[in-house]
C-alpha positions as CSV (number, residue, x, y, z in Angstrom):
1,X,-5.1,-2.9,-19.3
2,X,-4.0,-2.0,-15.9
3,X,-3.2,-4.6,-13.6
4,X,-2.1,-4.3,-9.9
5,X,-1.2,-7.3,-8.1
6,X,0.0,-7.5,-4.2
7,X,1.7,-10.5,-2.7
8,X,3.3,-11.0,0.2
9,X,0.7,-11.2,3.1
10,X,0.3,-14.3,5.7
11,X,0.1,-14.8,9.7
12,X,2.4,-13.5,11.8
13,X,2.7,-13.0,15.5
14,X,1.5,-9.6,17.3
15,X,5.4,-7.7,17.9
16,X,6.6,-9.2,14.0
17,X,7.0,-7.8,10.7
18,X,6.0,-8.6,7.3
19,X,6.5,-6.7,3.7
20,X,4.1,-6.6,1.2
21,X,4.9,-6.0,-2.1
22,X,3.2,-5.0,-5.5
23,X,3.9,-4.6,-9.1
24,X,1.7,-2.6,-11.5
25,X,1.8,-3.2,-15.4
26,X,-0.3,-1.8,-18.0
27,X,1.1,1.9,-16.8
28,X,3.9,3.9,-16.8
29,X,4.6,3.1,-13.3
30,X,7.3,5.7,-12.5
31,X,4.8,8.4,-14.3
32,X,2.3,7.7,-11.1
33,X,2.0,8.0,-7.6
34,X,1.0,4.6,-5.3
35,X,-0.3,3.6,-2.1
36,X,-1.2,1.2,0.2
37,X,-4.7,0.6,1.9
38,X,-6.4,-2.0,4.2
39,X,-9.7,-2.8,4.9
40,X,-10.8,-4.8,7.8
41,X,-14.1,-7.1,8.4
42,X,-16.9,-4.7,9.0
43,X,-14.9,-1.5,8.7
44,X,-14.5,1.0,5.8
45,X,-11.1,0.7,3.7
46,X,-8.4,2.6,5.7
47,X,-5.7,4.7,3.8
48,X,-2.3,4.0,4.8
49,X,0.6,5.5,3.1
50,X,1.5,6.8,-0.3
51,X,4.5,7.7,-2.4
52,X,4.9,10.3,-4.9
53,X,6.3,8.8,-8.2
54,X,10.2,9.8,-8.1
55,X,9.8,8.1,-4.2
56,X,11.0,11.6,-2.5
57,X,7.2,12.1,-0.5
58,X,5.6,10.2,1.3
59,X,2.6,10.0,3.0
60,X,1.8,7.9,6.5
61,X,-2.0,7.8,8.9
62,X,-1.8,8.0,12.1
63,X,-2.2,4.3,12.6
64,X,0.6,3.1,11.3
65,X,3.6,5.8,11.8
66,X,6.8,5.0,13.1
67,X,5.9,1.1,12.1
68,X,5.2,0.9,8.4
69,X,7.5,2.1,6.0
70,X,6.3,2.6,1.9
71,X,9.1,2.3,-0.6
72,X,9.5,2.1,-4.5
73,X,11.7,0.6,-7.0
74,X,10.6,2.1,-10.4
75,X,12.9,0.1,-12.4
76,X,11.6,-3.2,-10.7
77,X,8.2,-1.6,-11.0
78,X,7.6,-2.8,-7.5
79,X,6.0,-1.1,-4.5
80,X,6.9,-2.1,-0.6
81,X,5.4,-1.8,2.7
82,X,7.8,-3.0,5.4
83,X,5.6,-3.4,8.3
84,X,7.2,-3.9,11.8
85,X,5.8,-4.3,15.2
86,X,2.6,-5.7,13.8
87,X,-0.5,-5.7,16.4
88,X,-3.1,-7.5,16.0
89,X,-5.8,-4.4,14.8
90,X,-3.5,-4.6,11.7
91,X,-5.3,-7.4,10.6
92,X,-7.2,-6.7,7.1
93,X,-6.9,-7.2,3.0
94,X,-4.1,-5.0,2.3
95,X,-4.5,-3.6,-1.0
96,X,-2.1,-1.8,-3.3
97,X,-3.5,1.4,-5.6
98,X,-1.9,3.0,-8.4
99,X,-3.0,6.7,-9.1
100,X,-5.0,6.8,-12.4
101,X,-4.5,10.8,-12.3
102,X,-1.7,13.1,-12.7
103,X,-0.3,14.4,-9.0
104,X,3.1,16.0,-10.2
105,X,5.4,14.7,-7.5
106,X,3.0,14.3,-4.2
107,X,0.8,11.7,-3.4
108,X,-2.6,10.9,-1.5
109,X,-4.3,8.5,0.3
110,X,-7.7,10.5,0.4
111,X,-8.6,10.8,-3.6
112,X,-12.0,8.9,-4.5
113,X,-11.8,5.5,-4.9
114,X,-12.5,5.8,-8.4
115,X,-9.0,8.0,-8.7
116,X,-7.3,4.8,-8.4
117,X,-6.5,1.3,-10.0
118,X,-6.6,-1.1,-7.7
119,X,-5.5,-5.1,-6.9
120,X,-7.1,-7.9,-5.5
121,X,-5.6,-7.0,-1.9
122,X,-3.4,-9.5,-0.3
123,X,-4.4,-10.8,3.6
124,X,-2.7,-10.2,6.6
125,X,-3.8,-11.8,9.9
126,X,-2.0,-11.1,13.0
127,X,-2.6,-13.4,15.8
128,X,-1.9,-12.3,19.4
């Protein structure tokens, strides 16, 4: 059974940074690509940025470019999100997705939702 689980999330101030991280069991986490998404109140979930499974490609929207930074440590098992100069339209559930498919060594943040395993998502509130 594959289970994804974020932590890491809280309040900060618009202009701070936080970093999320995620472990996923029940796979062969270096044998799969992962992600990070958001979803805010009232809005559809938001890809943010993916990593291919060695960590050498990654993938970043618009929206959060220059400011979030996605890293891995396969022999932790862990996935990161270093997110810096927080504004407050950052506020959402992050969640953290594992690919359930084969991507060689590239990643995406637009497969079907089904194309993923996913956590509980972990909340980040930025107050301005």
């Amino acid at each position: 059974q594959v289970q994804v689980v974020e932590s890491g999330g809280g309040l900060v101030q618009a202009g701070g940074s936080l970093r999320l991280s995620c472990t996923a069991s029940g796979l062969r986490f270096a044998d799969n690509f992962m992600a990070w998404f958001r979803q805010a109140p009232g809005k559809e979930r938001e890809g943010l940025s993916c990593i291919s499974r060695s960590g050498v490609n990654t993938l970043y929207a618009d929206s959060v470019k220059g400011r979030f930074t996605i890293s891995r440590d396969n022999t932790k098992r862990t996935l990161y999100l270093q997110m810096n100069n927080l504004k407050v339209d950052d506020t959402a559930m992050y969640y953290c997705s594992a690919a359930r498919r084969d991507a060689g060594d590239y990643c995406s943040i637009s497969w079907l939702y089904s194309d993923y395993y996913w956590g509980q998502g972990t909340q980040v509130t930025v107050s301005s």
